[in-house]
Backbone atoms as SQL, in Angstrom:
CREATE TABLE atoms (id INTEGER PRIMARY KEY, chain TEXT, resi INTEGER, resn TEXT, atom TEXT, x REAL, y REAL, z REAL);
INSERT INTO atoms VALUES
  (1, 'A', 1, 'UNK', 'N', 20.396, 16.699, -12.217),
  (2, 'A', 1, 'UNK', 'CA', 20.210, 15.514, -11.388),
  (3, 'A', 1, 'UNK', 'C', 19.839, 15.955, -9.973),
  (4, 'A', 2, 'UNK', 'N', 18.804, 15.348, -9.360),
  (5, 'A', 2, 'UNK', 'CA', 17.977, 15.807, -8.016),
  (6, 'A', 2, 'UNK', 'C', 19.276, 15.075, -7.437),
  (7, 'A', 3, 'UNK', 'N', 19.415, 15.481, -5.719),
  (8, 'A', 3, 'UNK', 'CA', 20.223, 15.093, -4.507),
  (9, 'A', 3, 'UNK', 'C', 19.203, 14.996, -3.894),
  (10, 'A', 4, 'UNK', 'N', 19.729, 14.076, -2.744),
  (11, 'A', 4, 'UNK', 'CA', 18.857, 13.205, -1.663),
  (12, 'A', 4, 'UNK', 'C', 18.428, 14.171, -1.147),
  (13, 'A', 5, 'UNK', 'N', 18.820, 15.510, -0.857),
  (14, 'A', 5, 'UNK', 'CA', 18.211, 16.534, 0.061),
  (15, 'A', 5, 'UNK', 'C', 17.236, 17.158, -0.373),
  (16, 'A', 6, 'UNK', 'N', 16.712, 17.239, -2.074),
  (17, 'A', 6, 'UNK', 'CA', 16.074, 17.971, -3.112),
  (18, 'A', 6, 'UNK', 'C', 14.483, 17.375, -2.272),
  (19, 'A', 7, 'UNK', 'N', 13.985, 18.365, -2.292),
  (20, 'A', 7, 'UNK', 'CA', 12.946, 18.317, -1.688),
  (21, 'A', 7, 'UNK', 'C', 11.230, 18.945, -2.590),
  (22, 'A', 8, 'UNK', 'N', 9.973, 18.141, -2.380),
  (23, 'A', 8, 'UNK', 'CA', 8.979, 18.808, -3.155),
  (24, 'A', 8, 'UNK', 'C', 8.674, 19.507, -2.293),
  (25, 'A', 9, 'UNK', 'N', 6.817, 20.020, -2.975),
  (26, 'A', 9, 'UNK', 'CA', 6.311, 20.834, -2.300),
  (27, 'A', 9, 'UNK', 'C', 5.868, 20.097, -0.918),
  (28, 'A', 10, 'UNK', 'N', 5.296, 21.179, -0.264),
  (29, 'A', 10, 'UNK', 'CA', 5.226, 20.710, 1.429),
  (30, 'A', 10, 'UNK', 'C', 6.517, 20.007, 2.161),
  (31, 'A', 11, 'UNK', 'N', 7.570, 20.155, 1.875),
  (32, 'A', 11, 'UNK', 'CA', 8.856, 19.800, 2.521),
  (33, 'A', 11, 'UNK', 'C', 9.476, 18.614, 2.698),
  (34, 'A', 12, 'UNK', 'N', 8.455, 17.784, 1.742),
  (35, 'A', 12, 'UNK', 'CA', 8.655, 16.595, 2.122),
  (36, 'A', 12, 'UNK', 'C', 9.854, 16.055, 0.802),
  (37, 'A', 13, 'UNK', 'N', 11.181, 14.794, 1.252),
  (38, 'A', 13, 'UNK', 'CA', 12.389, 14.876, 0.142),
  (39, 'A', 13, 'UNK', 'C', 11.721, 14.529, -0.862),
  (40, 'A', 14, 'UNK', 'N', 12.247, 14.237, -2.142),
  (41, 'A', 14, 'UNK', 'CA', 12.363, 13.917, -3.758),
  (42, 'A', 14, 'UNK', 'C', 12.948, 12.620, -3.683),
  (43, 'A', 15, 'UNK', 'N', 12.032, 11.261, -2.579),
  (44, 'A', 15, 'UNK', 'CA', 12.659, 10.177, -2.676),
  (45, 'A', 15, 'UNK', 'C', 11.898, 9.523, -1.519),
  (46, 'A', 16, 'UNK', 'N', 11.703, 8.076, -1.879),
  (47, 'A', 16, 'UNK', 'CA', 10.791, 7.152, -0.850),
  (48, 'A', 16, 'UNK', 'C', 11.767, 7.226, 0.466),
  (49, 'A', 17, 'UNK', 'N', 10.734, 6.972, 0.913),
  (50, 'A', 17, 'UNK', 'CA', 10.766, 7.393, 2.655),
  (51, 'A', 17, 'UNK', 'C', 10.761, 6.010, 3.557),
  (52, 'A', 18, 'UNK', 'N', 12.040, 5.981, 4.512),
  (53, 'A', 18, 'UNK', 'CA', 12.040, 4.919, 5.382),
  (54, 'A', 18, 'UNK', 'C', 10.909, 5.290, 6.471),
  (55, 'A', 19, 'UNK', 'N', 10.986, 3.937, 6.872),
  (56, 'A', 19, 'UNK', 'CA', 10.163, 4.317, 8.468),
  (57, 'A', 19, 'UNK', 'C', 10.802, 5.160, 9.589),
  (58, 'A', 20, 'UNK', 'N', 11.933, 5.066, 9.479),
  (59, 'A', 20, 'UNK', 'CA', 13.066, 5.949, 10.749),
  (60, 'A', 20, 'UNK', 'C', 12.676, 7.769, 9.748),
  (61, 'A', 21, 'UNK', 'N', 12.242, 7.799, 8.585),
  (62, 'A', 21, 'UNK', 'CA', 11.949, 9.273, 8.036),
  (63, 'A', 21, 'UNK', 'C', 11.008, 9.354, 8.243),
  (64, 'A', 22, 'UNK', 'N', 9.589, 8.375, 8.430),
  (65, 'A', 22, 'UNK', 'CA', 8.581, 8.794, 8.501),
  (66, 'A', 22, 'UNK', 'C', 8.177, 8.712, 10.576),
  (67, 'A', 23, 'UNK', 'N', 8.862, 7.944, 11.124),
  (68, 'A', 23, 'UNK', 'CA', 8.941, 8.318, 12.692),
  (69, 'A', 23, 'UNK', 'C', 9.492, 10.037, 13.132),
  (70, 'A', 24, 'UNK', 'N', 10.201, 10.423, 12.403),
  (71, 'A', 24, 'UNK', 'CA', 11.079, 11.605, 12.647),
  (72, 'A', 24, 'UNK', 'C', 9.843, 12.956, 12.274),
  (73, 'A', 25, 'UNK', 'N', 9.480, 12.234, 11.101),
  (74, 'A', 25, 'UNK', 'CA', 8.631, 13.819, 10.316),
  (75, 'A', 25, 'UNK', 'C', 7.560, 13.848, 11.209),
  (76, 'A', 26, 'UNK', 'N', 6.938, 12.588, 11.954),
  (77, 'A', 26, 'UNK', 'CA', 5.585, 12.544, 12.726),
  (78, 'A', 26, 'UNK', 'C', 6.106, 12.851, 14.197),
  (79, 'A', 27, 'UNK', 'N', 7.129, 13.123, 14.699),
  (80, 'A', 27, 'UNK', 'CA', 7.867, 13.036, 15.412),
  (81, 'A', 27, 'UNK', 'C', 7.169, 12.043, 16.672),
  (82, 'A', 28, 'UNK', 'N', 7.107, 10.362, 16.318),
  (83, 'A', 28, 'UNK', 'CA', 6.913, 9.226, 16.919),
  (84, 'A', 28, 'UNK', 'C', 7.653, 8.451, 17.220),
  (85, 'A', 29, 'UNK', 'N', 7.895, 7.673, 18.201),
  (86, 'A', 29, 'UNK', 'CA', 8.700, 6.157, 18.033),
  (87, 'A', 29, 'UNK', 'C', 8.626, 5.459, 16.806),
  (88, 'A', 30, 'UNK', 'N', 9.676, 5.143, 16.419),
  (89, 'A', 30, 'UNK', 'CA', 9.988, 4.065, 15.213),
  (90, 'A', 30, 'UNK', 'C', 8.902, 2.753, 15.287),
  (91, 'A', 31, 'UNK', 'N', 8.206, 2.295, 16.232),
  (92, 'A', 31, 'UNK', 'CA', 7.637, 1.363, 16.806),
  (93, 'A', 31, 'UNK', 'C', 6.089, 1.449, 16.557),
  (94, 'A', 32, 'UNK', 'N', 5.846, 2.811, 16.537),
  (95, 'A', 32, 'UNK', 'CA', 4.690, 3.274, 16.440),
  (96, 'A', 32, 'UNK', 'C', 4.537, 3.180, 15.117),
  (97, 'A', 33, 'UNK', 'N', 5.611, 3.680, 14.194),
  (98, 'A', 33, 'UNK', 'CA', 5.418, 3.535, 12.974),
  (99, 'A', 33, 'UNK', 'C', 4.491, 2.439, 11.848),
  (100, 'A', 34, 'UNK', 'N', 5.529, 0.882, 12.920),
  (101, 'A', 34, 'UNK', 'CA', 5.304, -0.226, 12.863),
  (102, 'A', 34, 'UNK', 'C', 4.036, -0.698, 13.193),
  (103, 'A', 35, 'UNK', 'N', 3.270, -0.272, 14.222),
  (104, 'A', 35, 'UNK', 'CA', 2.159, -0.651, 14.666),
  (105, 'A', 35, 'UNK', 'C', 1.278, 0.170, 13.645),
  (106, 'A', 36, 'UNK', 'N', 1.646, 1.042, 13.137),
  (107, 'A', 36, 'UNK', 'CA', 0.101, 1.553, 12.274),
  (108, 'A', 36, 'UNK', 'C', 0.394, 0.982, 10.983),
  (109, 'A', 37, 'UNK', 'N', 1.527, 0.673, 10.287),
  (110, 'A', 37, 'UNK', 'CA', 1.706, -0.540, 9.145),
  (111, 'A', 37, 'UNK', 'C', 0.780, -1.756, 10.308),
  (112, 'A', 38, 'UNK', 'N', 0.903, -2.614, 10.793),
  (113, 'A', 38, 'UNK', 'CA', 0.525, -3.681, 11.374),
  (114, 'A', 38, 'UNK', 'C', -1.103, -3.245, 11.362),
  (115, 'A', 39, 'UNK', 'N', -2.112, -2.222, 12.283),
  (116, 'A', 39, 'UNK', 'CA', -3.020, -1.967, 12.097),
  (117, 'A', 39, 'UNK', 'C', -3.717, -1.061, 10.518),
  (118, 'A', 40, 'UNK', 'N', -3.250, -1.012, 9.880),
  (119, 'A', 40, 'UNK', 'CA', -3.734, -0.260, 8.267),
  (120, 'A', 40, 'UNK', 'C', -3.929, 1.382, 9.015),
  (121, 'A', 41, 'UNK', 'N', -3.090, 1.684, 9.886),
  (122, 'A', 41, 'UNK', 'CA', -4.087, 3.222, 10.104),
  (123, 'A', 41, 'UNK', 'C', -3.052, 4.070, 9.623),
  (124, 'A', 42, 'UNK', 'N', -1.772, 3.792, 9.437),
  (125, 'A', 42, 'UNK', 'CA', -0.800, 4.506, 8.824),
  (126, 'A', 42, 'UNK', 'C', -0.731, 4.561, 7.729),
  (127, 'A', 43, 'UNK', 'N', 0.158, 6.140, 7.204),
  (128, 'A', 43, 'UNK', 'CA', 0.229, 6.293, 5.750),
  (129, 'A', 43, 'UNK', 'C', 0.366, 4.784, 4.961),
  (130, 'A', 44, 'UNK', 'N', 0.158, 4.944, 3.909),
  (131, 'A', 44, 'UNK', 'CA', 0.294, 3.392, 2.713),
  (132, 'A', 44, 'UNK', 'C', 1.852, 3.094, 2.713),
  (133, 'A', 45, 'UNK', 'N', 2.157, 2.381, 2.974),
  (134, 'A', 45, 'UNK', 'CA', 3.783, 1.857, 2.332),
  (135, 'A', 45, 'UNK', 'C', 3.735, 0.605, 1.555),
  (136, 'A', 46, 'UNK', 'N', 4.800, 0.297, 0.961),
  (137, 'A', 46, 'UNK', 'CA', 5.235, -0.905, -0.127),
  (138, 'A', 46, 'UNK', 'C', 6.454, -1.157, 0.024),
  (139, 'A', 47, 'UNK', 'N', 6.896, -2.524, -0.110),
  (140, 'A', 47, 'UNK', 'CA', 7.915, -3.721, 0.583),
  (141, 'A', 47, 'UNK', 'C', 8.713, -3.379, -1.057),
  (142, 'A', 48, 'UNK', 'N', 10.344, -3.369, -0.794),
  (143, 'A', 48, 'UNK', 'CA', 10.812, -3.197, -1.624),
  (144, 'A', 48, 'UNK', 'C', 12.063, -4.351, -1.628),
  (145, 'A', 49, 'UNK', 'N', 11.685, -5.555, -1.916),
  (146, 'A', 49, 'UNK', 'CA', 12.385, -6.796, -1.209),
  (147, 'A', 49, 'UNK', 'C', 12.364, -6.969, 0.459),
  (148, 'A', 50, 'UNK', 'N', 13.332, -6.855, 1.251),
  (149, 'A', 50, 'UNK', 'CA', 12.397, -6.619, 2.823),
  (150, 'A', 50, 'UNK', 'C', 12.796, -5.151, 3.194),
  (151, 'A', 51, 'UNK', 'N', 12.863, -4.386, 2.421),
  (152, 'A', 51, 'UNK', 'CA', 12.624, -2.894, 3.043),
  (153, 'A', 51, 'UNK', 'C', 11.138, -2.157, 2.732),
  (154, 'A', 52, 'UNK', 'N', 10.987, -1.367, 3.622),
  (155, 'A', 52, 'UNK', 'CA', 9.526, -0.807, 3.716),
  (156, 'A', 52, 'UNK', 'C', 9.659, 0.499, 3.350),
  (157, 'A', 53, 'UNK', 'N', 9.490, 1.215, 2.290),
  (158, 'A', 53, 'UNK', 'CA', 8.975, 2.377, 1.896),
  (159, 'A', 53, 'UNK', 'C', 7.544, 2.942, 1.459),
  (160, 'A', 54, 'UNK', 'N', 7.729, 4.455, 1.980),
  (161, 'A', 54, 'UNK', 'CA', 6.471, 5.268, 1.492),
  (162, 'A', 54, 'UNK', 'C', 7.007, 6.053, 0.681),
  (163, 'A', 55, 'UNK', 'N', 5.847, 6.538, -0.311),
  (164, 'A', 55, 'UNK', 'CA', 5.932, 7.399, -1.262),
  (165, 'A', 55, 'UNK', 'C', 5.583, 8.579, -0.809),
  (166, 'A', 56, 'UNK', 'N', 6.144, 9.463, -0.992),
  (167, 'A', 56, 'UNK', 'CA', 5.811, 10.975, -0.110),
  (168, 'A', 56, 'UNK', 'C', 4.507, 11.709, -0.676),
  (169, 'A', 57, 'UNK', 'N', 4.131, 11.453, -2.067),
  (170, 'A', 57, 'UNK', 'CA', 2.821, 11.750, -2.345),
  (171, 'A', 57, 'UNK', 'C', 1.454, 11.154, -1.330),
  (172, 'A', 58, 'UNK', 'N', 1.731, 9.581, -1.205),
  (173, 'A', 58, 'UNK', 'CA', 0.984, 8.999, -0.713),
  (174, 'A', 58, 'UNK', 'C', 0.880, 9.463, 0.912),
  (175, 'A', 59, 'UNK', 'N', 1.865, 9.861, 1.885),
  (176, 'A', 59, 'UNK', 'CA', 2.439, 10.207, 2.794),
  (177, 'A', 59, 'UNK', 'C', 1.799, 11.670, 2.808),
  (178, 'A', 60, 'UNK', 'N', 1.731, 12.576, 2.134),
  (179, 'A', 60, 'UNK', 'CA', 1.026, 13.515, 1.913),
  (180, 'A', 60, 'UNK', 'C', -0.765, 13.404, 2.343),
  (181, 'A', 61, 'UNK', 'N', -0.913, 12.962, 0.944),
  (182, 'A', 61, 'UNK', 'CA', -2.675, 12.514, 0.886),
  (183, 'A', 61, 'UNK', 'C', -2.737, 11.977, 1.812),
  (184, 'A', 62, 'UNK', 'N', -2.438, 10.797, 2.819),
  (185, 'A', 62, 'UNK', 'CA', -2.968, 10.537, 3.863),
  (186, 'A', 62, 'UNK', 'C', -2.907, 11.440, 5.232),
  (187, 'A', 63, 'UNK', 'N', -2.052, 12.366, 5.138),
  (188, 'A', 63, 'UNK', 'CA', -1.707, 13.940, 5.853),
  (189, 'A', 63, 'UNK', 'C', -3.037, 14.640, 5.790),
  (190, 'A', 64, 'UNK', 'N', -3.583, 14.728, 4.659),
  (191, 'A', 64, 'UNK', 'CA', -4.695, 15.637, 4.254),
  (192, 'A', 64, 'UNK', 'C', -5.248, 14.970, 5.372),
  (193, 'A', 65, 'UNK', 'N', -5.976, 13.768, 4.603),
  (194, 'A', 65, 'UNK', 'CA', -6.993, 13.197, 4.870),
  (195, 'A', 65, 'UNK', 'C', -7.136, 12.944, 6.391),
  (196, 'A', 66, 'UNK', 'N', -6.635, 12.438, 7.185),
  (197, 'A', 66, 'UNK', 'CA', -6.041, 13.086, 8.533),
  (198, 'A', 66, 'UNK', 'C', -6.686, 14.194, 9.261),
  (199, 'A', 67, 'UNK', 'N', -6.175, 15.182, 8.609),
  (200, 'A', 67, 'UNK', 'CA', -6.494, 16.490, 8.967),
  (201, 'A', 67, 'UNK', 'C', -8.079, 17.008, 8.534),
  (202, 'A', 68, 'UNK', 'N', -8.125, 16.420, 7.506),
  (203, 'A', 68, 'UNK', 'CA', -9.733, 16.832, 7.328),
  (204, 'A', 68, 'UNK', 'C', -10.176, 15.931, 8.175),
  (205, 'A', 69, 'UNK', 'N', -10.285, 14.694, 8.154),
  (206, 'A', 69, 'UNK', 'CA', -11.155, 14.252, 9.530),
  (207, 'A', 69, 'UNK', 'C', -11.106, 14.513, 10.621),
  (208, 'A', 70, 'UNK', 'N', -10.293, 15.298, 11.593),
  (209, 'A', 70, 'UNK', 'CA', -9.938, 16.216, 12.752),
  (210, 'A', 70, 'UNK', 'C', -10.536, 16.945, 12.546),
  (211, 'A', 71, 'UNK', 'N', -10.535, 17.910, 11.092),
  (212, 'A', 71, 'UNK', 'CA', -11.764, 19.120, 11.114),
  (213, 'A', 71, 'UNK', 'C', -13.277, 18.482, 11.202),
  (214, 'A', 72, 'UNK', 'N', -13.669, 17.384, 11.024),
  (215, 'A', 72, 'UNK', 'CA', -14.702, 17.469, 10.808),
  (216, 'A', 72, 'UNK', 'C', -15.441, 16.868, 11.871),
  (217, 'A', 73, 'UNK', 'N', -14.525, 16.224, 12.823),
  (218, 'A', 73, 'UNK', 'CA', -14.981, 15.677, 14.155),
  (219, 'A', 73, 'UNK', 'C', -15.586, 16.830, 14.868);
């Protein structure tokens, strides 16, 4: 049985991700978080009754993708 701390590859945990986890890992305001849910420019999340989680795969791939467009600017 995985624990909350069990973690995949690239460091990211073995479990959907609040916004206060995904402010911390980007190291942003919680607020900011909010504003890129509000504008679509942030990783993808999904409403889980009224809580907001990301999937760390998805949280990932949009990491890439990110970063390759920085390289390519």
């Amino acid at each position: 049985m995985a624990s909350a701390t069990t973690t995949l590859r690239d460091g990211l945990p073995d479990r959907y991700l609040t916004p206060a986890d995904i402010a911390e890992l980007f190291d942003v305001p919680l607020e900011t978080v909010y504003v890129w849910r509000k504008k679509r420019t942030g990783p993808p999340g999904f409403r889980v009754g009224k809580h907001l989680r990301y999937d760390p795969a998805a949280v990932h791939a949009w990491t890439t993708e990110r970063m390759a467009a920085n390289d390519a600017a």
